[in-house]
PyMOL commands that place a pseudoatom at each C-alpha (Angstrom):
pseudoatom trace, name=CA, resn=UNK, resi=1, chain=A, elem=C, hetatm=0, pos=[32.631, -37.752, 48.573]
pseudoatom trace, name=CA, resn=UNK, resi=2, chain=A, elem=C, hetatm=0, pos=[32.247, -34.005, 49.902]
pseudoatom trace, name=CA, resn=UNK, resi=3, chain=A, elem=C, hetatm=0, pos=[34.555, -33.577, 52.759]
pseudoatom trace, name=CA, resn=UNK, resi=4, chain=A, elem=C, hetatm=0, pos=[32.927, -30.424, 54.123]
pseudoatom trace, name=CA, resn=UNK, resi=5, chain=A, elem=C, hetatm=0, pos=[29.169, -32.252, 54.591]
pseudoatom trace, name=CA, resn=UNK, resi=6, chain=A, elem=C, hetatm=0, pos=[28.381, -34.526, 56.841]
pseudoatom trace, name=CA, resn=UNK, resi=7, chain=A, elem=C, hetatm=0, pos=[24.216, -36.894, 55.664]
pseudoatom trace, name=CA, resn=UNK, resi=8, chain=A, elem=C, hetatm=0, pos=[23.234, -38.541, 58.587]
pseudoatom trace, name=CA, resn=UNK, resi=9, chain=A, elem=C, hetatm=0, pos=[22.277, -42.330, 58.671]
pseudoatom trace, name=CA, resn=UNK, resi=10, chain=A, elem=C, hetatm=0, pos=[18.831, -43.359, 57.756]
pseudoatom trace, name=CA, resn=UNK, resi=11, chain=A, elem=C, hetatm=0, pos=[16.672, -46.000, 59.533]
pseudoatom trace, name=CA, resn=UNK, resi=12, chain=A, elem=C, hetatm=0, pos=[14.448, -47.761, 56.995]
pseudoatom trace, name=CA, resn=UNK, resi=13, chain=A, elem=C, hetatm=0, pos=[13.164, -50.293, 59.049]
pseudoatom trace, name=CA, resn=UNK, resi=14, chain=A, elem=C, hetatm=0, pos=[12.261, -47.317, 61.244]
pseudoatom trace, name=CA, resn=UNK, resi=15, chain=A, elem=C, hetatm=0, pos=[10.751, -45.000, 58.378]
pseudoatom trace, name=CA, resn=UNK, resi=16, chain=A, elem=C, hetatm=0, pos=[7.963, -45.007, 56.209]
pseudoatom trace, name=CA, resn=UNK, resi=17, chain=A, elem=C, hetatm=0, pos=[6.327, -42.693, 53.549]
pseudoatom trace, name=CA, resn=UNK, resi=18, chain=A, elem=C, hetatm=0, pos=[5.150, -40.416, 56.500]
pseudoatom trace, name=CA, resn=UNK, resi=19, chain=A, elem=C, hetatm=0, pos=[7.629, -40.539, 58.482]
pseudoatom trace, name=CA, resn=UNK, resi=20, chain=A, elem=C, hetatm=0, pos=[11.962, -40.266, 58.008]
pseudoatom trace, name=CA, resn=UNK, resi=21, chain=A, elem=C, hetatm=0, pos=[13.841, -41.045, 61.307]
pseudoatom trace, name=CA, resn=UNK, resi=22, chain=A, elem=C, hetatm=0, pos=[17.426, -40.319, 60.963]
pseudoatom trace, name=CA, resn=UNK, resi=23, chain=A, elem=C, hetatm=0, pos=[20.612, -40.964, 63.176]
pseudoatom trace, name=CA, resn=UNK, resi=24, chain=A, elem=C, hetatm=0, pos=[20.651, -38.403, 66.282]
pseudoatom trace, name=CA, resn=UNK, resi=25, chain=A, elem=C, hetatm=0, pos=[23.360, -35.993, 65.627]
pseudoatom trace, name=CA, resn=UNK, resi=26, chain=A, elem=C, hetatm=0, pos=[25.140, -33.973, 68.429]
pseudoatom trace, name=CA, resn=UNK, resi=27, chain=A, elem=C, hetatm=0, pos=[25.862, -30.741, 66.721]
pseudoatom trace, name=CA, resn=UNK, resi=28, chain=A, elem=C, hetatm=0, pos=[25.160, -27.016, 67.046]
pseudoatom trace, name=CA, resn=UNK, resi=29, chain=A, elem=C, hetatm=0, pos=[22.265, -25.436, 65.224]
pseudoatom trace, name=CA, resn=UNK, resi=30, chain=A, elem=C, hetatm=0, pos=[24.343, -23.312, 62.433]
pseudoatom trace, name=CA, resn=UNK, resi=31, chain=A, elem=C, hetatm=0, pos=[22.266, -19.494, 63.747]
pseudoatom trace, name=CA, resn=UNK, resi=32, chain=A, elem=C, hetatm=0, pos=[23.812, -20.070, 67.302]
pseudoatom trace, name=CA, resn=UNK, resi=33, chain=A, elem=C, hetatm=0, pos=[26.006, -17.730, 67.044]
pseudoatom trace, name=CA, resn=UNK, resi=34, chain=A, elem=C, hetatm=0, pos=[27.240, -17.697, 70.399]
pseudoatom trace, name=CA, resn=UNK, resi=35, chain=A, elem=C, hetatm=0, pos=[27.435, -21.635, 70.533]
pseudoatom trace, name=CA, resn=UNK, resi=36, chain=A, elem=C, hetatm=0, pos=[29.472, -21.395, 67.747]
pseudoatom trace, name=CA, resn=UNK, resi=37, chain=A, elem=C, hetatm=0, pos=[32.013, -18.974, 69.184]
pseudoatom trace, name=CA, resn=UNK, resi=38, chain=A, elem=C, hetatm=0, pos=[32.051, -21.237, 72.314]
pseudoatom trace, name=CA, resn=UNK, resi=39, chain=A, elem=C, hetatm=0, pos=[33.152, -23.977, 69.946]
pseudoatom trace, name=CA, resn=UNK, resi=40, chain=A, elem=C, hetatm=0, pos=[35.936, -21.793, 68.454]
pseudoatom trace, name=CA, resn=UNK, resi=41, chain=A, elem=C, hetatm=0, pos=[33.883, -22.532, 64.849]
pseudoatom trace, name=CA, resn=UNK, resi=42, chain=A, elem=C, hetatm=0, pos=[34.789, -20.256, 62.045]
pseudoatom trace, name=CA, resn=UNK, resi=43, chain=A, elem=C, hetatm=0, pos=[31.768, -18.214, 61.065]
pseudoatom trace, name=CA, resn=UNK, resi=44, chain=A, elem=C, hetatm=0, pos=[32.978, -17.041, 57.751]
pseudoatom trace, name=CA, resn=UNK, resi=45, chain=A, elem=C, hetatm=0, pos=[33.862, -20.625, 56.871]
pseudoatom trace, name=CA, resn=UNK, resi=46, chain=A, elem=C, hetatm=0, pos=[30.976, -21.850, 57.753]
pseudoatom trace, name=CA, resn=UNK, resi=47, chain=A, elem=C, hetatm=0, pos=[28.765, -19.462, 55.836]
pseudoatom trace, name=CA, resn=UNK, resi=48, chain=A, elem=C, hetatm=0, pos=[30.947, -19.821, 52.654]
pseudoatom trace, name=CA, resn=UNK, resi=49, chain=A, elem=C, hetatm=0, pos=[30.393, -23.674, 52.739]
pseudoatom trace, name=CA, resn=UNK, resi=50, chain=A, elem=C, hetatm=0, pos=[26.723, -23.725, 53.584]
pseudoatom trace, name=CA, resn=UNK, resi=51, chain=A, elem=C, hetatm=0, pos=[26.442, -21.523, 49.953]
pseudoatom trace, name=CA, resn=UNK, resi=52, chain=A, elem=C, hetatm=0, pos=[29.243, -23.698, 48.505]
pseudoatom trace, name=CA, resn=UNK, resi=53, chain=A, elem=C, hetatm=0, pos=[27.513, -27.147, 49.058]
pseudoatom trace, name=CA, resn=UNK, resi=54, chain=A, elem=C, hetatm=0, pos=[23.843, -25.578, 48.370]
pseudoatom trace, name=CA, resn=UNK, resi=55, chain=A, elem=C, hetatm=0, pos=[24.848, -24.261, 45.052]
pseudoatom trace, name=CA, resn=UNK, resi=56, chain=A, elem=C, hetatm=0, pos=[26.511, -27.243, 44.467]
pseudoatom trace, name=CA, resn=UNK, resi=57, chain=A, elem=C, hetatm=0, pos=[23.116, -29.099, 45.072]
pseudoatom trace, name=CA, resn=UNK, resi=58, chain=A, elem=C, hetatm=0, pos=[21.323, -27.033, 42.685]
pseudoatom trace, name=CA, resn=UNK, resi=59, chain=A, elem=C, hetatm=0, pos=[23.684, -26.003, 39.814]
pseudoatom trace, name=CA, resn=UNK, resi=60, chain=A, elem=C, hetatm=0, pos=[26.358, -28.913, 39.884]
pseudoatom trace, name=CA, resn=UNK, resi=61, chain=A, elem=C, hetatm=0, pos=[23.639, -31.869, 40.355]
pseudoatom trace, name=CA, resn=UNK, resi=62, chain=A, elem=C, hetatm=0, pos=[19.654, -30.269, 40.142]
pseudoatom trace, name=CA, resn=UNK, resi=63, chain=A, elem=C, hetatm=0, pos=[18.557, -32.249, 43.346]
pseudoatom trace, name=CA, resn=UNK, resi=64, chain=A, elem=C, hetatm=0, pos=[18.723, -30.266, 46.694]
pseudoatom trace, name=CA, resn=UNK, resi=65, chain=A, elem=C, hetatm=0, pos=[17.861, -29.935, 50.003]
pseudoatom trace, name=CA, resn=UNK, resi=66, chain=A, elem=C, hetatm=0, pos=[14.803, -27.813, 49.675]
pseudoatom trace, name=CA, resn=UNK, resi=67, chain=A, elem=C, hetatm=0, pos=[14.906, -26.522, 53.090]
pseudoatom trace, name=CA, resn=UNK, resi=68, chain=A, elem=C, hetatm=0, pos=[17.815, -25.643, 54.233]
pseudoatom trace, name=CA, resn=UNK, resi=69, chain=A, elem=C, hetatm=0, pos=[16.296, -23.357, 57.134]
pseudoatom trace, name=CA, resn=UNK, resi=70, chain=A, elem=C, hetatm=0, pos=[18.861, -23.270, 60.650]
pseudoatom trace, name=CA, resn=UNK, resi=71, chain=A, elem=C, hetatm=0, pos=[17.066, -26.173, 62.147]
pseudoatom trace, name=CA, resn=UNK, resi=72, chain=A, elem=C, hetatm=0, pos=[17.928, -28.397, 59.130]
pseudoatom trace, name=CA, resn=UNK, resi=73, chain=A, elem=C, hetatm=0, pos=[21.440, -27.201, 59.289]
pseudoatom trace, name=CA, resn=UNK, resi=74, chain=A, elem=C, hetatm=0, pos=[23.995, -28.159, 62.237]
pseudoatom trace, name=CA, resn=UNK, resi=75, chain=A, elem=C, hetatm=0, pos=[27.619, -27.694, 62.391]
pseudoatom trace, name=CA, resn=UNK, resi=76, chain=A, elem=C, hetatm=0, pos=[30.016, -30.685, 63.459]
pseudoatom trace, name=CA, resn=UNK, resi=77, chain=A, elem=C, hetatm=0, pos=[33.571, -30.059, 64.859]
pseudoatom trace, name=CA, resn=UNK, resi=78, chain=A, elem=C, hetatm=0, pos=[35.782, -29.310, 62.033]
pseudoatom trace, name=CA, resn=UNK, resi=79, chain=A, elem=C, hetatm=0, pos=[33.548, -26.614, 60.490]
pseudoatom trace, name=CA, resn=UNK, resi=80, chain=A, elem=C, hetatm=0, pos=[31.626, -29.724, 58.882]
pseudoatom trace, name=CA, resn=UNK, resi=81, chain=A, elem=C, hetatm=0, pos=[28.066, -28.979, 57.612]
pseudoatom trace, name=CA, resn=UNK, resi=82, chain=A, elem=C, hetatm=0, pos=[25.272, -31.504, 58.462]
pseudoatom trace, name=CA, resn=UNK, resi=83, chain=A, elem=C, hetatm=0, pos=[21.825, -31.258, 57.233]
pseudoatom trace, name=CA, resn=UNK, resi=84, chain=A, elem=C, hetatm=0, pos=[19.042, -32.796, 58.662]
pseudoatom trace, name=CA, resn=UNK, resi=85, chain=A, elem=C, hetatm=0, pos=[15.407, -33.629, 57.488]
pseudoatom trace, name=CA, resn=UNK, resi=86, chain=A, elem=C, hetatm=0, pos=[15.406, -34.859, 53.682]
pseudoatom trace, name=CA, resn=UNK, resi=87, chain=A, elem=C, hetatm=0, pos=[11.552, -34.910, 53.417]
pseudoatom trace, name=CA, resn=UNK, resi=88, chain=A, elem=C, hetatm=0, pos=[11.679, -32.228, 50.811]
pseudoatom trace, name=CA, resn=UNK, resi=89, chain=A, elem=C, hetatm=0, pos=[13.939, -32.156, 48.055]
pseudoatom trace, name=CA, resn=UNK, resi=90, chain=A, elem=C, hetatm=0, pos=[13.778, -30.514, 45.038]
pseudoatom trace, name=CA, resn=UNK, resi=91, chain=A, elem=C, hetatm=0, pos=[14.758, -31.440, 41.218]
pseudoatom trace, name=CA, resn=UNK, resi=92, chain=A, elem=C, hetatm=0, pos=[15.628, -29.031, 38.531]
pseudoatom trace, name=CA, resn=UNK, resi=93, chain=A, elem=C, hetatm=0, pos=[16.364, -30.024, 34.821]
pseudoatom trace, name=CA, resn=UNK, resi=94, chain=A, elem=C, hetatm=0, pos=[19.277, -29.355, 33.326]
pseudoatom trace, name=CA, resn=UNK, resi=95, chain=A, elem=C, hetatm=0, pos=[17.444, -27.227, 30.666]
pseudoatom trace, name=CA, resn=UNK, resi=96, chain=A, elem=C, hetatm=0, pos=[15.933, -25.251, 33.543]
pseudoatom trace, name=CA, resn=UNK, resi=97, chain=A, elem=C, hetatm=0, pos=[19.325, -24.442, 35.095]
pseudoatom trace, name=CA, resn=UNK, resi=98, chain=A, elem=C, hetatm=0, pos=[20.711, -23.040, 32.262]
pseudoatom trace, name=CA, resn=UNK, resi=99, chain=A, elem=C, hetatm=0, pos=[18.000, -20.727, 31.678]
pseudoatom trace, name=CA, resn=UNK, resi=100, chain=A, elem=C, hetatm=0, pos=[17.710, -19.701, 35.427]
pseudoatom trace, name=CA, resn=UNK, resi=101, chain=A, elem=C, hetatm=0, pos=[21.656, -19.375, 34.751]
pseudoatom trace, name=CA, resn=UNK, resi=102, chain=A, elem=C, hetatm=0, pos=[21.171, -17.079, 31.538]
pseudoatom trace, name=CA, resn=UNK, resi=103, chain=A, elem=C, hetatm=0, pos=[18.455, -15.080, 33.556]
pseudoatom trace, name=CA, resn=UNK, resi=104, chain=A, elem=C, hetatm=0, pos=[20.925, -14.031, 36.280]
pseudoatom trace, name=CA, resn=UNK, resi=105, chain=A, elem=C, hetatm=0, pos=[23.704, -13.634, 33.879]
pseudoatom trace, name=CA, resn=UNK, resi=106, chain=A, elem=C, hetatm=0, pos=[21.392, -11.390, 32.405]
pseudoatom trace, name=CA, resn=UNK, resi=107, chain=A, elem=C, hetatm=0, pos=[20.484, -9.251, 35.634]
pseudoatom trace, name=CA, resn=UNK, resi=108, chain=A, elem=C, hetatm=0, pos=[24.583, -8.928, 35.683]
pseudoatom trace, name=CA, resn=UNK, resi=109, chain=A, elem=C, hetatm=0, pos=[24.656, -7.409, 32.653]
pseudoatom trace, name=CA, resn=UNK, resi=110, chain=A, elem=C, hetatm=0, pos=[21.900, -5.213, 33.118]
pseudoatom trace, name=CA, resn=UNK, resi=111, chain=A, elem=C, hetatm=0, pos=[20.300, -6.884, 29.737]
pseudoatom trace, name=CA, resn=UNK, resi=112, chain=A, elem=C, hetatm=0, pos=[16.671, -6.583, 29.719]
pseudoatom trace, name=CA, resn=UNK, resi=113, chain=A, elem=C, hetatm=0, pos=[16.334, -8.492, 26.714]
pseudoatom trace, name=CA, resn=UNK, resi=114, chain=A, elem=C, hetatm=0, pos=[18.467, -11.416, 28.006]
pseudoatom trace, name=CA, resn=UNK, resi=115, chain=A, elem=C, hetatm=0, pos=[16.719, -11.645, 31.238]
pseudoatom trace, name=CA, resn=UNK, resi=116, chain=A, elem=C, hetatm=0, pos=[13.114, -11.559, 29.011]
pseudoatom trace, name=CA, resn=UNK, resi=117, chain=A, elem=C, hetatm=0, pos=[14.337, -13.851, 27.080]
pseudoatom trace, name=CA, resn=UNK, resi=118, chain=A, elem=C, hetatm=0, pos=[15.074, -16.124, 29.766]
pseudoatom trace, name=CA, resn=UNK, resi=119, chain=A, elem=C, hetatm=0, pos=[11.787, -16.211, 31.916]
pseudoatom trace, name=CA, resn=UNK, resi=120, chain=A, elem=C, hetatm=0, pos=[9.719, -16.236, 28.869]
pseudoatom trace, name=CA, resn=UNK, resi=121, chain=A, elem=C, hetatm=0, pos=[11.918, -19.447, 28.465]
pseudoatom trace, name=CA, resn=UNK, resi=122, chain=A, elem=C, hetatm=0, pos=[11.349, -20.737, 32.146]
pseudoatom trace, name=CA, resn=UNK, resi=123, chain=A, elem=C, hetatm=0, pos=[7.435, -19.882, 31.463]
pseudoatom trace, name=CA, resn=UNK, resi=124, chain=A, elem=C, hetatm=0, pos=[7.482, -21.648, 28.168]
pseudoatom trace, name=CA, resn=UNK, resi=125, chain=A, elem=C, hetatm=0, pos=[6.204, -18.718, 26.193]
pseudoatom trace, name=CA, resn=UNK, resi=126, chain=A, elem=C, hetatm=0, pos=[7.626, -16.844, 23.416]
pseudoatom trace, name=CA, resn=UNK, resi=127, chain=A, elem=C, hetatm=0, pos=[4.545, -14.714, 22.030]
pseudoatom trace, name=CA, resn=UNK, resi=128, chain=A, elem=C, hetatm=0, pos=[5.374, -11.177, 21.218]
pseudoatom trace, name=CA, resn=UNK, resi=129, chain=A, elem=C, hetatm=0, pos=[2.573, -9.858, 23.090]
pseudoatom trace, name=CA, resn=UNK, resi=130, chain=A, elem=C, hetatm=0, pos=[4.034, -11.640, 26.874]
pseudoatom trace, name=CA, resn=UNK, resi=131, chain=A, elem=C, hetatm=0, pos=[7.084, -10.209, 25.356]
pseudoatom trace, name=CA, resn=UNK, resi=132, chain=A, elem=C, hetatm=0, pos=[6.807, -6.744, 24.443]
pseudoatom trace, name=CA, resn=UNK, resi=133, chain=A, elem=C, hetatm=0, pos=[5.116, -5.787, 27.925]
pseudoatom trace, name=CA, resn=UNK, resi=134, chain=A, elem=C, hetatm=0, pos=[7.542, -8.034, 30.170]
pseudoatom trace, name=CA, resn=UNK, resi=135, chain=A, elem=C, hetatm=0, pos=[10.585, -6.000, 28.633]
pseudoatom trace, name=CA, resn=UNK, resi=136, chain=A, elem=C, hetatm=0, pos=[9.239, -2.659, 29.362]
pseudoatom trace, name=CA, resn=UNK, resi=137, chain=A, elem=C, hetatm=0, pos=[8.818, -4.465, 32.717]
pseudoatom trace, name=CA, resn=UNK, resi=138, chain=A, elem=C, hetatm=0, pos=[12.288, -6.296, 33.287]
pseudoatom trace, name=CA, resn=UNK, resi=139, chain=A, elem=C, hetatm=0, pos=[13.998, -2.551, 31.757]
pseudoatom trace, name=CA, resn=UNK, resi=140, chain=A, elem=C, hetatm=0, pos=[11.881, -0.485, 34.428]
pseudoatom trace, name=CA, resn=UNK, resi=141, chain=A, elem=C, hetatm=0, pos=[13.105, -3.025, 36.754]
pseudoatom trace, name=CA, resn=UNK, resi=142, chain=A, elem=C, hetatm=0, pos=[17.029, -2.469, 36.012]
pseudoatom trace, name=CA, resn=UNK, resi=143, chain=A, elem=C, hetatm=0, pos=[16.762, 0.987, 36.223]
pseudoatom trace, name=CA, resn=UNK, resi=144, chain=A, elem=C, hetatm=0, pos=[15.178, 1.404, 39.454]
pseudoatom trace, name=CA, resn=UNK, resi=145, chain=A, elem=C, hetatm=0, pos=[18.051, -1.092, 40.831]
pseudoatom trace, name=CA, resn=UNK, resi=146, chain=A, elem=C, hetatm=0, pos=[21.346, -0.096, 38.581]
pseudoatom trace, name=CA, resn=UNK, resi=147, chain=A, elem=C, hetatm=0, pos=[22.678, 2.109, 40.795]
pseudoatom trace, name=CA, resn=UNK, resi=148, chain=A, elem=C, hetatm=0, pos=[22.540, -0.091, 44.108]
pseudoatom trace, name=CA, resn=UNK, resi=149, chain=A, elem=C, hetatm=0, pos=[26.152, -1.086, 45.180]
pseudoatom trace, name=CA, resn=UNK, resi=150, chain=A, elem=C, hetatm=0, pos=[26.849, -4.954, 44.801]
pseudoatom trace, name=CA, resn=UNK, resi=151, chain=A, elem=C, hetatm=0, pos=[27.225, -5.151, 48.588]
pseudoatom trace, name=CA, resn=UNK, resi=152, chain=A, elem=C, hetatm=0, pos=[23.546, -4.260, 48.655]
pseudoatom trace, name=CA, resn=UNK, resi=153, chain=A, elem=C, hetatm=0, pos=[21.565, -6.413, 46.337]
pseudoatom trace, name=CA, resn=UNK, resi=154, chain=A, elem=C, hetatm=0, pos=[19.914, -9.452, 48.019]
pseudoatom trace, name=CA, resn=UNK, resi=155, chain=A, elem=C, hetatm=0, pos=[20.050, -12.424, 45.238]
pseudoatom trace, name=CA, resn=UNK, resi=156, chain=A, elem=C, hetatm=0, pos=[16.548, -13.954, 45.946]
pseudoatom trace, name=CA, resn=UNK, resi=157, chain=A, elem=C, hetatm=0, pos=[14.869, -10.339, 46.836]
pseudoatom trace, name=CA, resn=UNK, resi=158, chain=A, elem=C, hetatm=0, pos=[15.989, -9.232, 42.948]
pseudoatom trace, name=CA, resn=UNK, resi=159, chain=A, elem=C, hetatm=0, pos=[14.858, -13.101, 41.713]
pseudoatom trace, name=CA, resn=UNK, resi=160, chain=A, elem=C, hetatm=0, pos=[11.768, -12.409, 43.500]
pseudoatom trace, name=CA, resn=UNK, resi=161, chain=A, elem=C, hetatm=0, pos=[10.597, -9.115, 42.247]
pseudoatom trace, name=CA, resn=UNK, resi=162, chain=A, elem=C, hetatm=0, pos=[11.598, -10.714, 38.533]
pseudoatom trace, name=CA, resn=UNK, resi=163, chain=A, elem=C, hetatm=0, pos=[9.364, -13.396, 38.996]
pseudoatom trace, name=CA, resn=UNK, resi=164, chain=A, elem=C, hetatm=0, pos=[6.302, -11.134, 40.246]
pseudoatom trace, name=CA, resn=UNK, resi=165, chain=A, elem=C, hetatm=0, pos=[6.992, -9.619, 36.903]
pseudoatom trace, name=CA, resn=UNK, resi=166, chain=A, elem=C, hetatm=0, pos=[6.018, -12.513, 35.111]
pseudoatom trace, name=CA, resn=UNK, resi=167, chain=A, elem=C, hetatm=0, pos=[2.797, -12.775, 37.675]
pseudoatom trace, name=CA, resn=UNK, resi=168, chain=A, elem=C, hetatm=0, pos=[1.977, -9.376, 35.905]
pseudoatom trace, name=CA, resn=UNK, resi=169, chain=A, elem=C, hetatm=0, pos=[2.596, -10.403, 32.594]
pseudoatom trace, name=CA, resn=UNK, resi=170, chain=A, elem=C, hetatm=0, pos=[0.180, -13.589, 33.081]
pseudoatom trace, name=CA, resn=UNK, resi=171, chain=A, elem=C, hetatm=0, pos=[3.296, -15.566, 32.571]
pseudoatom trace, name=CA, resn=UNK, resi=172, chain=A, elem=C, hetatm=0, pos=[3.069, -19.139, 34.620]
pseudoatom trace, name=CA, resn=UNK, resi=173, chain=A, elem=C, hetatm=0, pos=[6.667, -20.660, 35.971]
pseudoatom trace, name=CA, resn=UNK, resi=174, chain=A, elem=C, hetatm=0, pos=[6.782, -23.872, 36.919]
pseudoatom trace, name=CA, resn=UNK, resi=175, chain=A, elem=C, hetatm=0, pos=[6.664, -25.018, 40.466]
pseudoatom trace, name=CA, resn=UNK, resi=176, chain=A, elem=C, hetatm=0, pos=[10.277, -26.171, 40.907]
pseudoatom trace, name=CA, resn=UNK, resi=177, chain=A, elem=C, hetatm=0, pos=[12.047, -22.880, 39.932]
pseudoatom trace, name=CA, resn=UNK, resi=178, chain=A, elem=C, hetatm=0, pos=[10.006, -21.691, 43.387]
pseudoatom trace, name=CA, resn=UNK, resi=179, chain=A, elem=C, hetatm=0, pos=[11.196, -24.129, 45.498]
pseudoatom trace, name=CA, resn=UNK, resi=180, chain=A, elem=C, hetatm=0, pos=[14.788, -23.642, 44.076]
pseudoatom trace, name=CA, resn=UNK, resi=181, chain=A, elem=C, hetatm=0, pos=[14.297, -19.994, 45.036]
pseudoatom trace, name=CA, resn=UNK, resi=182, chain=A, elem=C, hetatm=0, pos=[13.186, -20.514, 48.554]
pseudoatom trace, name=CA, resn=UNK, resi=183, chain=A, elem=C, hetatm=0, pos=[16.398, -22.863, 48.813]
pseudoatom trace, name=CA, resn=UNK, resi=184, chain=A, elem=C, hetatm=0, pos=[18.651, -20.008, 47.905]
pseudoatom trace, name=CA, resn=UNK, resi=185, chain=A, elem=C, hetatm=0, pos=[16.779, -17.798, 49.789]
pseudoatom trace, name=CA, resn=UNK, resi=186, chain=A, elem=C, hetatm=0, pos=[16.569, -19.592, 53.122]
pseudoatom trace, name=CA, resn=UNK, resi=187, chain=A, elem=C, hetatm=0, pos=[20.157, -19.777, 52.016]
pseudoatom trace, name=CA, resn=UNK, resi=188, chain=A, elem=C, hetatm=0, pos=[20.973, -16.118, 51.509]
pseudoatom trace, name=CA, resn=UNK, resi=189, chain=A, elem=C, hetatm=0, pos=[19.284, -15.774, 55.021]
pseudoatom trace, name=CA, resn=UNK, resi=190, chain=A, elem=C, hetatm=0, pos=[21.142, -17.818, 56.881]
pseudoatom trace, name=CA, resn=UNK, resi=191, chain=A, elem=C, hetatm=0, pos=[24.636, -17.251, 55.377]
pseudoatom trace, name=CA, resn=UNK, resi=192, chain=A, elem=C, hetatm=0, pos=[24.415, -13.155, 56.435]
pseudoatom trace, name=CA, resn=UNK, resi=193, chain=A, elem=C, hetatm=0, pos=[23.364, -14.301, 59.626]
pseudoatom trace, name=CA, resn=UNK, resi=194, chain=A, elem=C, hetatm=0, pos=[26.588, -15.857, 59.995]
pseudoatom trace, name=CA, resn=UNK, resi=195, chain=A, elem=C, hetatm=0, pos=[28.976, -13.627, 57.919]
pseudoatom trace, name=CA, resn=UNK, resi=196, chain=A, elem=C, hetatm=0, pos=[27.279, -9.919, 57.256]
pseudoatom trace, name=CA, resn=UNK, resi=197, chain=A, elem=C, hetatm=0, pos=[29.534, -9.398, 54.871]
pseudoatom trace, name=CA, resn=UNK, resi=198, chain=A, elem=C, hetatm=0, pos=[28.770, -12.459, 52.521]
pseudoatom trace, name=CA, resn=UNK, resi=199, chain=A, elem=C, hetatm=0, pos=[28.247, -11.896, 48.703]
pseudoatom trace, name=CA, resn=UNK, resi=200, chain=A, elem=C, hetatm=0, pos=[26.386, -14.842, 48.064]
pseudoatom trace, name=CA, resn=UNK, resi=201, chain=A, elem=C, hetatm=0, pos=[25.748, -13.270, 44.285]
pseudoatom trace, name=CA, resn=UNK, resi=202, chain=A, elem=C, hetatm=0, pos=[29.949, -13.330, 44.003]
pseudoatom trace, name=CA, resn=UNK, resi=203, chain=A, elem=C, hetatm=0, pos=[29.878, -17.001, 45.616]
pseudoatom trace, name=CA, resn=UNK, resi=204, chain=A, elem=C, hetatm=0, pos=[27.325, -18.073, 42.846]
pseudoatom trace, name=CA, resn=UNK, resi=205, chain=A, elem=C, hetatm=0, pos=[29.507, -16.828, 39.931]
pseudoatom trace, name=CA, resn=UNK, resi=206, chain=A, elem=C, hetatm=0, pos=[32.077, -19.870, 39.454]
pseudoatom trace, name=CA, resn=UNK, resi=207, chain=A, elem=C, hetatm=0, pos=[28.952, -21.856, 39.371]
pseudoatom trace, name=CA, resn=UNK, resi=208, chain=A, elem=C, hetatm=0, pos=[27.417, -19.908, 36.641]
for i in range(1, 208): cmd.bond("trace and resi %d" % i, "trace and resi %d" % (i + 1))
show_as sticks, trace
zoom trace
């Protein structure tokens, strides 16, 4: 019922566990920048839905396109955002979400404790020993990025250097919060190809 996406058709009789074959569609590959200027395609638009209907995926429903690089992502006439190849998909609890949620919430607030809290959660550890050395970690952490401006901050660079935090603290995350963090990153990627100026941190706050 999204207006702004477009799923192509699948062939069933044509597709098996190996392979996927999909209606052709005639579209521009969304990093063609000049393509999409030729097409009189909004950039900015286009970048703010790609985010939109991503976070959507993630936050609104936990099932996603898991890799939404610029060859899985073509733009129709209309601004109209088509992905392409659905042979990897990722799911993410609602339990997880929230925590991943209270995690960034935390980064926003500069909380150390909050964002411990939160990936000892994701990790499914609480002992005081993970948790006394991973918030020495996470505050050493804030301090060396609180004084970056907003416009700066990558979302999935600060994510990542969180979660090699818990790779330190011999804390083990489960394998879909990575794939969900590849998603946003091949996200992040993308949408500042189109639109430098993107804040795909301020895009993900309604959601939160």
């Amino acid at each position: 019922e999204e207006k702004t996406i477009y799923v192509p058709k699948v062939y069933y009789t044509a597709s098996n566990s190996r392979v996927l074959t999909m209606e052709y569609i005639d579209a521009i590959k969304a990093s063609r920048l000049d393509q999409l200027a030729e097409a009189k395609l909004d950039r900015t638009e286009i970048a703010s839905r790609i985010a939109d209907l991503v976070m959507k995926q993630i936050f609104e429903f936990g099932f996603f396109h898991a890799d939404p690089h610029p060859g899985n992502i073509h733009i129709l006439p209309g601004n109209r955002i088509c992905f392409l190849d659905f042979g990897l998909m990722g799911f993410v609890d609602i339990r997880t979400r929230e925590t991943f949620v209270d995690m960034v919430w935390g980064i926003a607030r500069r909380n150390e404790i909050s964002v411990s809290n939160a990936l000892l959660k994701l990790a499914a550890s609480d002992s005081e020993r993970s948790r006394e050395g991973l918030e020495a970690d996470v505050a050493d952490f804030m301090h060396q990025h609180f004084y970056r401006p907003a416009g700066e901050m990558k979302f999935a660079k600060l994510v990542t250097e969180l979660f090699e935090l818990t790779t330190k603290n011999r804390l083990r995350l489960p394998p879909d919060i990575f794939v969900m963090l590849k998603a946003l990153s091949l996200t992040e990627e993308l949408v500042r190809h189109l639109n430098p100026q993107h804040n795909l941190v301020e895009q993900a706050e309604p959601f939160m």
